[in-house]
One Martini backbone bead per residue (centre of mass of N, CA, C, O) as a GRO file, in nm:
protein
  343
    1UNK     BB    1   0.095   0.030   0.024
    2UNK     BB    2   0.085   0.355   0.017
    3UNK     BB    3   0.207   0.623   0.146
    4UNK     BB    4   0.148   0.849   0.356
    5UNK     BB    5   0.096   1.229   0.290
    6UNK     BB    6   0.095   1.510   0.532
    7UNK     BB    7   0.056   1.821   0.368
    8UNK     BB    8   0.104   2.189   0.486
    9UNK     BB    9   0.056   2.523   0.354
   10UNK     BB   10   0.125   2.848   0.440
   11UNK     BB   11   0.012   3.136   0.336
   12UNK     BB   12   0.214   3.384   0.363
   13UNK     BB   13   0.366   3.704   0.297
   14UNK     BB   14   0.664   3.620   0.420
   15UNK     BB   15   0.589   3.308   0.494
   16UNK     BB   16   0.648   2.960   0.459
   17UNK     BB   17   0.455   2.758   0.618
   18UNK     BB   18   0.545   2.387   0.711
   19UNK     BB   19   0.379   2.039   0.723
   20UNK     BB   20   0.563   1.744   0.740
   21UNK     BB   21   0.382   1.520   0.921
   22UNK     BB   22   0.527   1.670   1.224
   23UNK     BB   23   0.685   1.872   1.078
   24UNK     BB   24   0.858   2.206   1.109
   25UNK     BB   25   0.870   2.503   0.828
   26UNK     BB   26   1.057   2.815   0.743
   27UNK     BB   27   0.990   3.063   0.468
   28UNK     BB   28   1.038   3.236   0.221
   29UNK     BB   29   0.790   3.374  -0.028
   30UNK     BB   30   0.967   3.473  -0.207
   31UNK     BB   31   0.987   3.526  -0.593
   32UNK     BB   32   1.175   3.524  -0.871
   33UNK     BB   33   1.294   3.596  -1.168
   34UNK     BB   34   1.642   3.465  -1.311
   35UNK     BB   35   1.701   3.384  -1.572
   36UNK     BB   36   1.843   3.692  -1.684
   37UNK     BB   37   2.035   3.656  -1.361
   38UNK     BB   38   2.197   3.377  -1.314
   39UNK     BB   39   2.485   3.505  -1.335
   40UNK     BB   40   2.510   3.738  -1.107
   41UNK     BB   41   2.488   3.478  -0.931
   42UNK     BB   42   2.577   3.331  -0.639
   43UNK     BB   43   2.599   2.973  -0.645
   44UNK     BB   44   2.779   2.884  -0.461
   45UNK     BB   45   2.588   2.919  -0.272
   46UNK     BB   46   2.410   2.760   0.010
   47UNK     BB   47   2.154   3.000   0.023
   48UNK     BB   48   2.065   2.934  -0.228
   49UNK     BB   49   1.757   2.899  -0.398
   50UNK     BB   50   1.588   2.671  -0.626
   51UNK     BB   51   1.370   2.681  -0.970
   52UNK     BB   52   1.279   2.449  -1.192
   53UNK     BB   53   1.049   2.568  -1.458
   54UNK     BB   54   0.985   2.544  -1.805
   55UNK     BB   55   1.274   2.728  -1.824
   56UNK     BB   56   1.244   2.859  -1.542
   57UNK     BB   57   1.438   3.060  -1.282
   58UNK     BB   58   1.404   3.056  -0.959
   59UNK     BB   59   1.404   3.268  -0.658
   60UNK     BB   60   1.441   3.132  -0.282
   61UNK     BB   61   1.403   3.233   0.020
   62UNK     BB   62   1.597   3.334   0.282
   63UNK     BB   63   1.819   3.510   0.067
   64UNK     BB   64   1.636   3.714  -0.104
   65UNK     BB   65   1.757   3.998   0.059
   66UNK     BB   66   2.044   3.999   0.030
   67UNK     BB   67   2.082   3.973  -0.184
   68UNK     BB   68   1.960   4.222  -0.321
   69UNK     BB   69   2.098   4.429  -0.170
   70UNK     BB   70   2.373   4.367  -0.321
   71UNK     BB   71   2.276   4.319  -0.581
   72UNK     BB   72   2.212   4.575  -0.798
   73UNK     BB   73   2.074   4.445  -1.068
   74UNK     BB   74   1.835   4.348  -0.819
   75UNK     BB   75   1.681   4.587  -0.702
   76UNK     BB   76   1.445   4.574  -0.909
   77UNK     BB   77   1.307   4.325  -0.694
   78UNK     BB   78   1.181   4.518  -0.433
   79UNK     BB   79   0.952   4.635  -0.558
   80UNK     BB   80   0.822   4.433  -0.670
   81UNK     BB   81   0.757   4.240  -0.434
   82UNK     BB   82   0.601   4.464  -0.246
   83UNK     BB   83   0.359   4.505  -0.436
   84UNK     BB   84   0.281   4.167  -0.432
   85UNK     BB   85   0.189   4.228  -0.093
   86UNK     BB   86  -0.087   4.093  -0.173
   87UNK     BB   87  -0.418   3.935  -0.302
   88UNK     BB   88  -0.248   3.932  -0.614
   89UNK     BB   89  -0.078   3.676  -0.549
   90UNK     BB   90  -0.276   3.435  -0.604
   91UNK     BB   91  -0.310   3.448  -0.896
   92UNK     BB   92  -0.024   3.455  -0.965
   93UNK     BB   93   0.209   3.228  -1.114
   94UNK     BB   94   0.439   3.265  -0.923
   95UNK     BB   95   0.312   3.127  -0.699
   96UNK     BB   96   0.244   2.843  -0.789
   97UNK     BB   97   0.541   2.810  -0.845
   98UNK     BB   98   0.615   2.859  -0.502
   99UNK     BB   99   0.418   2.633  -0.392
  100UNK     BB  100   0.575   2.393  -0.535
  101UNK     BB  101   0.829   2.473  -0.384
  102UNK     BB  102   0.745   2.415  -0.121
  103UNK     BB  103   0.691   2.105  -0.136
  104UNK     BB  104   0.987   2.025  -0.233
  105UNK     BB  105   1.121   2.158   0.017
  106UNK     BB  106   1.017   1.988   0.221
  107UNK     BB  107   1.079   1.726   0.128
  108UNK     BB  108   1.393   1.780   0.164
  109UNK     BB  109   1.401   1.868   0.453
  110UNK     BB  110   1.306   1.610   0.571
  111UNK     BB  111   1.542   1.423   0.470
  112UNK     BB  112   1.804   1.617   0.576
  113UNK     BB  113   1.694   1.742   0.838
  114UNK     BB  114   1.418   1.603   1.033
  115UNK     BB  115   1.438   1.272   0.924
  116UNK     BB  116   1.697   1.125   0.857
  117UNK     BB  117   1.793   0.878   0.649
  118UNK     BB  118   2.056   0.620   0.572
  119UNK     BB  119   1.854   0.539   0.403
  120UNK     BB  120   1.785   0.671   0.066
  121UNK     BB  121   1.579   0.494  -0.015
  122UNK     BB  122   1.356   0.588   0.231
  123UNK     BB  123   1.300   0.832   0.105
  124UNK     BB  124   1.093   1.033  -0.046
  125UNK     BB  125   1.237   1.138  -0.311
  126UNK     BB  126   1.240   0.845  -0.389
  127UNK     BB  127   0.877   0.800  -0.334
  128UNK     BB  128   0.697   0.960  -0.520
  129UNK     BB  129   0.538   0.716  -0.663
  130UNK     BB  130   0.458   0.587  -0.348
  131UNK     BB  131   0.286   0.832  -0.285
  132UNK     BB  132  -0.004   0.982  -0.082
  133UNK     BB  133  -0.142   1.258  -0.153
  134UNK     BB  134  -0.215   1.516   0.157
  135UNK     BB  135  -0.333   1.879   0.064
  136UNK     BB  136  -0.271   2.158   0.218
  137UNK     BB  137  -0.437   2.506   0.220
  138UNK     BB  138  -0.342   2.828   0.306
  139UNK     BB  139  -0.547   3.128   0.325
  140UNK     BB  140  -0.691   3.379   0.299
  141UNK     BB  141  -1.034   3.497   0.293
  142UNK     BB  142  -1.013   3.689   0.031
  143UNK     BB  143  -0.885   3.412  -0.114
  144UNK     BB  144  -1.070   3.179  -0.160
  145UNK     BB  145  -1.156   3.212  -0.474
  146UNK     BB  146  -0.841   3.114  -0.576
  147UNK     BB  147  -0.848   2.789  -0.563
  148UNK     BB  148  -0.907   2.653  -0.838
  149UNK     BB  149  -0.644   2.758  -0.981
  150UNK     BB  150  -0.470   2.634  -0.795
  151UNK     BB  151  -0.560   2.341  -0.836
  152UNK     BB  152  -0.516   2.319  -1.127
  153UNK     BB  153  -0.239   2.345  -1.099
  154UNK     BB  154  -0.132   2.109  -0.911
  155UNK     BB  155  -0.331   1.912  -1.057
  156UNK     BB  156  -0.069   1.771  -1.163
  157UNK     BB  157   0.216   1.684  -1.337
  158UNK     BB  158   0.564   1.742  -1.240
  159UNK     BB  159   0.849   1.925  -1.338
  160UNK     BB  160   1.154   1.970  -1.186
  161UNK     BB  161   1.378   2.164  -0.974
  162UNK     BB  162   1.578   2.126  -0.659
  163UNK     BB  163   1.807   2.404  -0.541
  164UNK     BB  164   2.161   2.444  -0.373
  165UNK     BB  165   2.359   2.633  -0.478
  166UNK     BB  166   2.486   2.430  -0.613
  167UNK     BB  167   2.423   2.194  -0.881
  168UNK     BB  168   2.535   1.936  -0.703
  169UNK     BB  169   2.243   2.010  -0.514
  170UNK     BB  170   1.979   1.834  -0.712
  171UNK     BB  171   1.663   1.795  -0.724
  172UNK     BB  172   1.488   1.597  -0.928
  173UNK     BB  173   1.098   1.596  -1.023
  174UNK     BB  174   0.870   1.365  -1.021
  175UNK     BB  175   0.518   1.527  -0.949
  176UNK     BB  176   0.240   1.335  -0.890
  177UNK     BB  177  -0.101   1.528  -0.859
  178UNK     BB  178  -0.356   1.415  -0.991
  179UNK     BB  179  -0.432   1.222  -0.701
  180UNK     BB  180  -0.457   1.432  -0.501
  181UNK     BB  181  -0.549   1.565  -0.205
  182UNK     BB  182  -0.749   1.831  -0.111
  183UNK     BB  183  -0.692   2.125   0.089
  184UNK     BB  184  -0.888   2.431   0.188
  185UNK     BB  185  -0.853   2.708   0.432
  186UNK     BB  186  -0.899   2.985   0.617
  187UNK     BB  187  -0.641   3.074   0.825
  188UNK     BB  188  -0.804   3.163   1.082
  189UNK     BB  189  -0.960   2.892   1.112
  190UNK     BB  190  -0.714   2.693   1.150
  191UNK     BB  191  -0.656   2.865   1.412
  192UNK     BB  192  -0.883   2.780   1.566
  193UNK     BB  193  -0.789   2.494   1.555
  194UNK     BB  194  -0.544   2.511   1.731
  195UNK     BB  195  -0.733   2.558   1.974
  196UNK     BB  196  -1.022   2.422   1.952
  197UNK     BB  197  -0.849   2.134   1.832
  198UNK     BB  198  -0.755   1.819   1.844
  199UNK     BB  199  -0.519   1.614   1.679
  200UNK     BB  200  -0.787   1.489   1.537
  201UNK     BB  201  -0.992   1.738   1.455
  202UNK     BB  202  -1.151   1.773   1.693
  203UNK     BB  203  -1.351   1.959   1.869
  204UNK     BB  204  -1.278   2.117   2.235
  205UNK     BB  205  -1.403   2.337   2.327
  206UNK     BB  206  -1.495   2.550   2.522
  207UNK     BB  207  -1.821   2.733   2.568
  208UNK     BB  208  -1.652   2.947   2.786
  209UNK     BB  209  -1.465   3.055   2.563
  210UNK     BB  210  -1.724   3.168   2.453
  211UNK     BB  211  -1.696   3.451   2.312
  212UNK     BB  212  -1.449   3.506   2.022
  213UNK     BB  213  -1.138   3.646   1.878
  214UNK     BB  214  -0.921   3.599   1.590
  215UNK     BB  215  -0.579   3.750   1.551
  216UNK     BB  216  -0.426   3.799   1.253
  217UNK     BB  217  -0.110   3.919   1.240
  218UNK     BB  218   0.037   4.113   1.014
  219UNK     BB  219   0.364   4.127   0.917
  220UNK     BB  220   0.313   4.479   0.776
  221UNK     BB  221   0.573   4.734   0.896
  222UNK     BB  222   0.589   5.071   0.924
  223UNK     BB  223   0.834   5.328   1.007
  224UNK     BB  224   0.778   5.602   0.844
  225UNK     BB  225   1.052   5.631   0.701
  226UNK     BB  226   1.299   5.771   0.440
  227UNK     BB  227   1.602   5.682   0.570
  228UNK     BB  228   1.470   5.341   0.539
  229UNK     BB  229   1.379   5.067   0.515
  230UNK     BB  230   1.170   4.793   0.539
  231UNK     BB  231   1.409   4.584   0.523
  232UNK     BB  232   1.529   4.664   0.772
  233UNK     BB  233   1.345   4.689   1.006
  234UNK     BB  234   1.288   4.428   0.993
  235UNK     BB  235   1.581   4.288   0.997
  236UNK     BB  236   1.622   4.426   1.308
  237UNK     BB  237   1.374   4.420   1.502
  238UNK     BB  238   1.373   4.088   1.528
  239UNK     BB  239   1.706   4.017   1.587
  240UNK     BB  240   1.911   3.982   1.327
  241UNK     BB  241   2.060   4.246   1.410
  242UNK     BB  242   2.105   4.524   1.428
  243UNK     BB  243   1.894   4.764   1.622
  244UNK     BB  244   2.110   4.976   1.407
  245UNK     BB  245   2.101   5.243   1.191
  246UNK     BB  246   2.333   5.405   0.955
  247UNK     BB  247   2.294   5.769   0.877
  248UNK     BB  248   2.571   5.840   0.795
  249UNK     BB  249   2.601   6.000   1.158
  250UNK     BB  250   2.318   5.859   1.216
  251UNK     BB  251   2.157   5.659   1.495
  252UNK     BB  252   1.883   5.441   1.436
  253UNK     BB  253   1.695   5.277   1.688
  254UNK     BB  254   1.455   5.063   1.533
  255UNK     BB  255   1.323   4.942   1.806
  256UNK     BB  256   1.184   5.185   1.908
  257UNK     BB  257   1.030   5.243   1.626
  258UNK     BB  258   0.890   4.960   1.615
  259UNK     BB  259   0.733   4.967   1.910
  260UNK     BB  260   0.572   5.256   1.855
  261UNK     BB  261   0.418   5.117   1.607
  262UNK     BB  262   0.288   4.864   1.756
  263UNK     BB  263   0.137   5.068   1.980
  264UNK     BB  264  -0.058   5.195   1.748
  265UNK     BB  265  -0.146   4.954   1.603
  266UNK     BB  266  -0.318   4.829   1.807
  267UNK     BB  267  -0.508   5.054   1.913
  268UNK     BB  268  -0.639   5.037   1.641
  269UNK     BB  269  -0.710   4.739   1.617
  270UNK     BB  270  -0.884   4.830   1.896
  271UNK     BB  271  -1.097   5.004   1.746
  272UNK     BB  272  -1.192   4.880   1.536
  273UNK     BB  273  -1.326   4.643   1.722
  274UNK     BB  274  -1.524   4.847   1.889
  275UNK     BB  275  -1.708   4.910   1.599
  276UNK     BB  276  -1.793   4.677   1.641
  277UNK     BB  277  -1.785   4.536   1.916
  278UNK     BB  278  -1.854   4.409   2.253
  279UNK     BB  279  -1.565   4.343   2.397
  280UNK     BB  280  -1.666   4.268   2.638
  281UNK     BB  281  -1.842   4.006   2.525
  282UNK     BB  282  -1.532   3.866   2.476
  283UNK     BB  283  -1.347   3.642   2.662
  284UNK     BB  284  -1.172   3.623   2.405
  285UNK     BB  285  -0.833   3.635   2.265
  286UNK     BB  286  -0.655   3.582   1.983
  287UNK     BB  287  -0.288   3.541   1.911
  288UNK     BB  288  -0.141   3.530   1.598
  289UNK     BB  289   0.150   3.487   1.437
  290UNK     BB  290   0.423   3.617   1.416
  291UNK     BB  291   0.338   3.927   1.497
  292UNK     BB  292   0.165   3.841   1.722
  293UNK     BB  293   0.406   3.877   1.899
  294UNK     BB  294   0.421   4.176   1.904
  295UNK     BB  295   0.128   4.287   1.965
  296UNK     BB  296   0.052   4.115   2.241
  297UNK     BB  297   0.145   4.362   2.468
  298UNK     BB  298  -0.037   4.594   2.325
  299UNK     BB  299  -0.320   4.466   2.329
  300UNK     BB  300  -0.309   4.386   2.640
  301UNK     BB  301  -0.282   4.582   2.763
  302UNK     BB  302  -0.524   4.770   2.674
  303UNK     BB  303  -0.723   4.588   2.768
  304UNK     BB  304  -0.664   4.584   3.061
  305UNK     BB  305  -0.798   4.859   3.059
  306UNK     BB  306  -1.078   4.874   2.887
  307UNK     BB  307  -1.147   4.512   2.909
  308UNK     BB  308  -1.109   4.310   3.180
  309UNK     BB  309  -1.212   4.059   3.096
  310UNK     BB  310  -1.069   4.009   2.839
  311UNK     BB  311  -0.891   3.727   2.729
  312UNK     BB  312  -0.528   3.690   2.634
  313UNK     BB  313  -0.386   3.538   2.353
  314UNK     BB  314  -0.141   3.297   2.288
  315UNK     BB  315  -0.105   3.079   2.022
  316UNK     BB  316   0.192   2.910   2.218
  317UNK     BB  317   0.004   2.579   2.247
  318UNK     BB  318   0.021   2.305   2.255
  319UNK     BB  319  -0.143   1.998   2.328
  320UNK     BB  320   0.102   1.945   2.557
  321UNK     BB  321   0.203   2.206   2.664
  322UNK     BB  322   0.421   2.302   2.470
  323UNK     BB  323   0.599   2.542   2.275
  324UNK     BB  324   0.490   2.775   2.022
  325UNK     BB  325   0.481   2.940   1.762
  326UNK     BB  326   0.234   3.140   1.616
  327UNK     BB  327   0.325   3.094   1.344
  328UNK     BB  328   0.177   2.847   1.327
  329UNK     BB  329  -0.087   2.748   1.398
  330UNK     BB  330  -0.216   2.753   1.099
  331UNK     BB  331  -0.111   2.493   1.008
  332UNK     BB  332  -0.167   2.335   1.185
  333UNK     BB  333  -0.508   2.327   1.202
  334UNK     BB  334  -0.480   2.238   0.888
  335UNK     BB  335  -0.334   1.946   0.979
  336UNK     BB  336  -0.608   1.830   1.130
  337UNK     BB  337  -0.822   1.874   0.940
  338UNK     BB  338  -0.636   1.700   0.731
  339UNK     BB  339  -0.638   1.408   0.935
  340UNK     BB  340  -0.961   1.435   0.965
  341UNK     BB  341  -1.043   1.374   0.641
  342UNK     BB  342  -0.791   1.179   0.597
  343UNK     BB  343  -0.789   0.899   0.757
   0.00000   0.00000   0.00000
């Protein structure tokens, strides 16, 4: 009988969260056309990841804000990207491109990070033509009309290649998906079973913990200056760099005025929802998301404050009680219900 193989995966406008098995990892979800700039890349860079596929060479994952940065001729690639982080982008074939990536490279990751076998014969690569695929898919909630065209790319057989760094470490992929299950459902949704629902995808939840809000928090933040830019803020203030940029002769603390933005943003946040809602009987709040780890201080300080009954809850503990980032929630969630659908 055909192994299952039951893959998720969060489609963020900043990284691809994805569940292989039991196994968590993220990514980049920006992607290049490099066709005919794949000369001025370091193709040696153990950290450049790449897509072949149909005569044309895409770059993903997380070193493609560095190249950019670094490689002049490539910086023309940061404003169309930056463009793109809208829900234009799930239109585009590029996309689509980008999720197959996504695929491929998760299952290159199980095979050689998350769960290595000596014998190279038991690799998931080794066996994709006796893989039975159960393949989840998180969108926003406004994009999941979008759903159809993107099954449609998917459900047939892929030729492709997964490259890292040098040509001489490239999966070559022949990846027939034509009988895949697949399952799609609105990233919010997913979260809510993250905490509502048991690891066999059944509902759990208290009704005393109900009525609830889960607040997917975005994580394109600005900080409203023009002397540096958007991605050098993200990658400062993540702490990830230095938490200062160099203007000139001065130094400007980045973590400060990040930190401000997103105390400004918290409140906005929360004075939007009491236009909706009667904030005083919502019993919980739940903070999911990446950037939901930054607002989620900010939000609760605030309820603190002005609706005192209602519990902030930062989605960051799995079903066992040990900690895990809210970035993850809506995936897992996801893949709770994709092996509770195709038991």
């Amino acid at each position: 009988m055909d192994q299952k193989l039951y893959l998720s995966v969060d489609c963020g406008f900043d990284k691809f969260k994805c569940c292989i098995g039991d196994y968590l990892l993220a990514f980049s979800s920006k992607m290049i056309d490099v066709t005919n700039s794949i000369n001025a890349l370091s193709v040696a860079d153990g950290d450049n990841t790449y897509i072949e596929y149909k005569g044309s060479v895409y770059m993903f994952g997380d070193s493609i804000d560095q190249i950019i940065s670094m490689k002049s001729n490539l910086k023309m690639y940061a404003e169309e990207l930056d463009s793109n982080r809208n829900k234009q982008r799930f239109k585009d074939r590029t996309f689509h491109i980008s999720l197959l990536a996504a695929i491929g490279y998760s299952i290159v990751a199980y095979d050689t990070v998350y769960n290595p076998e000596k014998d190279v014969d038991k690799h998931l690569f080794r066996n994709l033509s006796n893989l039975q695929y159960f393949i989840g898919i998180g969108l926003p909630y406004g994009s999941m009309n979008e759903w159809p065209q993107i099954k449609e790319f998917l459900k047939q057989r892929h030729h492709f290649k997964i490259r890292r760094g040098s040509k001489s470490c490239t999966f070559d992929f022949d990846l027939d998906l034509s009988n895949a299950n697949f399952l799609c459902n609105a990233q919010v949704i997913t979260a809510f079973l993250f905490q509502g629902a048991s690891s066999d995808g059944n509902l759990t939840i208290d009704k005393k913990a109900l009525p609830c809000i889960m607040m997917d928090a975005g994580y394109k933040t600005d900080a409203g200056r023009e002397d540096f830019s958007y991605l050098q803020v993200q990658y400062h203030a993540r702490g990830e760099g230095n938490p200062a940029v160099r203007k000139n002769t001065t130094v400007i603390n980045v973590k400060d005025i990040y930190e401000k933005v997103l105390a400004e943003e918290a409140i906005k946040l929360c004075s939007l929802l009491e236009g909706k809602y009667s904030l005083d009987d919502v019993e919980n709040m739940f903070i999911t998301g990446g950037t939901g780890i930054a607002y989620y201080p900010h939000i609760k300080k605030y309820m603190a404050e002005h609706h005192g009954l209602t519990k902030v809850v930062l989605t960051n503990r799995a079903d066992d009680g040990s900690e895990i980032s809210p970035m993850y929630a809506i995936v897992i969630g996801l893949h709770k219900q994709l092996k509770n659908r195709y038991k």
